[in-house]
NUVEX-874748 format. One record per residue (C-alpha): residue in one letter; chain; x, y, z. Coordinates in steps of 0.1 Angstrom, whole numbers, plus 5000, padded with zeros to 4 digits. Each point is the difference from the previous one (the first is absolute). Layout:
N
A; A; X; Y; Z
...
REM end
This chain:
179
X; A; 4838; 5273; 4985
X; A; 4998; 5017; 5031
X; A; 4980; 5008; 5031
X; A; 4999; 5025; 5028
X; A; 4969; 5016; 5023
X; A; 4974; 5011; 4973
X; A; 4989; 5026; 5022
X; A; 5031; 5021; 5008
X; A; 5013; 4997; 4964
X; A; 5006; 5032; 4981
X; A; 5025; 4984; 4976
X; A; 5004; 4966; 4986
X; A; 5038; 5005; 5007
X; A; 4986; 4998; 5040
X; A; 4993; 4965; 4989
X; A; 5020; 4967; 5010
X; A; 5018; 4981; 4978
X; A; 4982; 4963; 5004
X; A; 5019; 4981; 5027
X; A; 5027; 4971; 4990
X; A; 4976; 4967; 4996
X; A; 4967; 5020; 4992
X; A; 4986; 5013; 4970
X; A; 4979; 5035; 4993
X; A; 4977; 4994; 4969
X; A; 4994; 5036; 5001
X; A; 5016; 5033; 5018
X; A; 4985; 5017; 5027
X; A; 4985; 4972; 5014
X; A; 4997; 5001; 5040
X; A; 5016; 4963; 5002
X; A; 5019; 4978; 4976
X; A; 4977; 4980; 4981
X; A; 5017; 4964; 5011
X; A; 5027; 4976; 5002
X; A; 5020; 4994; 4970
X; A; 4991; 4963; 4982
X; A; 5017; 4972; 5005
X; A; 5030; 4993; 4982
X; A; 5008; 5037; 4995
X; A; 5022; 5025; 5015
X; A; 4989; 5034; 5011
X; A; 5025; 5028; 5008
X; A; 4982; 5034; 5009
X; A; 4979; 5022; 4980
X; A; 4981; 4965; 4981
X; A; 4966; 5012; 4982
X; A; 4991; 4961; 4991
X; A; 5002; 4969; 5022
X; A; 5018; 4979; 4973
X; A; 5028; 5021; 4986
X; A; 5019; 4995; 4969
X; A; 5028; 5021; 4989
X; A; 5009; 4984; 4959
X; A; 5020; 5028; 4998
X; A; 5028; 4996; 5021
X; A; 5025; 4970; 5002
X; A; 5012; 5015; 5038
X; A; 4962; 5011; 5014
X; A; 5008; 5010; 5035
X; A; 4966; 5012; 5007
X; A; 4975; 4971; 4995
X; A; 4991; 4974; 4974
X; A; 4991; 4966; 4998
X; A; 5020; 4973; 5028
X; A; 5034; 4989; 4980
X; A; 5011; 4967; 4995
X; A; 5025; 4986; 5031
X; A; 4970; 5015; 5026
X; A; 4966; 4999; 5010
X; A; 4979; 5028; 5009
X; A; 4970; 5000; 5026
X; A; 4969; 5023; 5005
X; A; 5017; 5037; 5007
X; A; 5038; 4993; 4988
X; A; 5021; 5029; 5000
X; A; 5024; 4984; 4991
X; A; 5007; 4963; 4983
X; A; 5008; 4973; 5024
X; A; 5030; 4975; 4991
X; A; 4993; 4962; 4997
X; A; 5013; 4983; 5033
X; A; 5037; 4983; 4989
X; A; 4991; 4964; 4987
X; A; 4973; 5010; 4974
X; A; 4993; 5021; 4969
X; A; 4975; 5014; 4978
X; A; 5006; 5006; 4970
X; A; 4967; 5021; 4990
X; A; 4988; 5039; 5009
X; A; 4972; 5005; 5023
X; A; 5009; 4975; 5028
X; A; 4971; 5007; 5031
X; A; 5012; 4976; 5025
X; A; 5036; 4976; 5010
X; A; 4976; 4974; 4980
X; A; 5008; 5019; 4969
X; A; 5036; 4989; 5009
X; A; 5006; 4963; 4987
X; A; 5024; 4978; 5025
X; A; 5032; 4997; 4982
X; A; 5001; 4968; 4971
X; A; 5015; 4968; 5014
X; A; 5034; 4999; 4985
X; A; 5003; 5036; 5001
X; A; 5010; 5030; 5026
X; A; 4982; 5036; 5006
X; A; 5029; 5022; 5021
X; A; 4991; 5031; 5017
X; A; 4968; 5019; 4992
X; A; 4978; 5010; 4971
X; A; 5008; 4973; 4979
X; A; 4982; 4999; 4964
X; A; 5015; 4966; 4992
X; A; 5019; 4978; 5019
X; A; 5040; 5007; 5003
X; A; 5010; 4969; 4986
X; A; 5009; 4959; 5003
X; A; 5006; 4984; 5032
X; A; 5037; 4991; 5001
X; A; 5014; 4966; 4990
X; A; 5006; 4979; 5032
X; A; 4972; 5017; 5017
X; A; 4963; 5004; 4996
X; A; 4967; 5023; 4999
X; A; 4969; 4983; 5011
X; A; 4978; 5035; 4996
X; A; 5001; 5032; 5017
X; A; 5040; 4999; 4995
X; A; 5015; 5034; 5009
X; A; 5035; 4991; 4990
X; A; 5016; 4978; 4975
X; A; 5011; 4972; 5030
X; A; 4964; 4998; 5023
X; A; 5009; 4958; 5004
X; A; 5034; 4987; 5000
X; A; 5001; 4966; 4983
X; A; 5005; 4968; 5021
X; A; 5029; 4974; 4999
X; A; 4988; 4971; 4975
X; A; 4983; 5031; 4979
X; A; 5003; 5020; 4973
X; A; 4986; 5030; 4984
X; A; 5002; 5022; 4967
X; A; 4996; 5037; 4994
X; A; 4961; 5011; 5007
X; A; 4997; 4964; 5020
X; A; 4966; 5003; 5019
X; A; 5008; 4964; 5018
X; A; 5025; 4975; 5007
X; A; 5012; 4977; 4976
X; A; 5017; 4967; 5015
X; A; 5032; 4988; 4986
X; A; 4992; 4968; 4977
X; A; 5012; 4961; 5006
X; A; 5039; 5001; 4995
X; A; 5006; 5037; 5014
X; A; 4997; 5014; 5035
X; A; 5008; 5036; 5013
X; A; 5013; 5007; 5037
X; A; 5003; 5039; 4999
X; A; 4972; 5020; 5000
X; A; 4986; 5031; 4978
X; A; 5016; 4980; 4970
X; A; 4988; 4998; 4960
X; A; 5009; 4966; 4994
X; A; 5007; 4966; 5008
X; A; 5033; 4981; 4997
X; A; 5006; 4966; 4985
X; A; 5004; 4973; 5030
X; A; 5037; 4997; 5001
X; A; 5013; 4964; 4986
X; A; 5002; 4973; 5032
X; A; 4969; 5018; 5017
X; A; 4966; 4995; 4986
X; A; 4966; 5023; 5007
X; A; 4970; 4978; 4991
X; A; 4972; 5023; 5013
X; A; 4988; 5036; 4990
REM end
């Protein structure tokens, strides 16, 4: 696809590649025919406004929005999913298409496709965790691996450190009655 001014053309090579986030459905047009679609990526020289490129595993020209980014109206180029969230499909069009991070679970950095991992033991991950320690578990608390709350220590154990994975047993002469 390209364009250029119909009038003073002699050659189609006088013509303009189709500018980054537009599309030319034919050449020699005097304008690019439009923005690029939604959840699609439009490098220059784009003849359709939703490109697909099945023939290349590294398309560095266009093709449908990957997975880890969303793509809105006239992308040039994809748009990474904020740190905290994911998406784990292709044509992404807005950060709705990115999903908050699982409780539990962490999304570091950018782009994510799925989240990173489990929260850390003594810690927790309420949502929207960007690293493995968002909440640092409370004295009289516990928590496991991938914990998305607190869990208080049972009667006949107690905790007085923080960010801890278990409970200990009351020691004999001392007695903890409560949760």
């Amino acid at each position: 696809g390209t364009y250029g001014n119909v009038a003073g053309l002699h050659l189609e090579s006088e013509c303009t590649q189709c500018d980054p986030g537009y599309y030319c459905a034919t050449n020699a047009l005097q304008a690019p025919t439009g923005l690029c679609s939604p959840g699609f990526y439009c490098l220059a020289g784009q003849n359709v406004s939703t490109p697909r490129n099945p023939y290349s595993s590294e398309n560095t020209t266009s093709d449908v929005c990957p997975p880890g980014s969303y793509c809105p109206l006239g992308t040039v180029l994809p748009i990474d999913c904020p740190v905290g969230t994911f998406n784990p499909s292709e044509g992404g069009t807005s950060t709705a298409d990115c999903t908050s991070c699982t409780a539990g679970m962490y999304c570091e950095g950018l782009g994510n496709i799925n989240p990173s991992g489990y929260c850390t033991a003594g810690y927790y991950c309420t949502g929207n965790a960007s690293t493995p320690t968002q909440f640092t578990t409370e004295a009289g608390y516990f928590t496991t691996t991938g914990a998305s709350a607190l869990s208080p220590c049972s009667v006949g154990t107690y905790q007085d450190h923080t960010a801890q994975s278990a409970c200990s047993t009351c020691p004999a002469g001392y007695y903890c009655p409560t949760t």
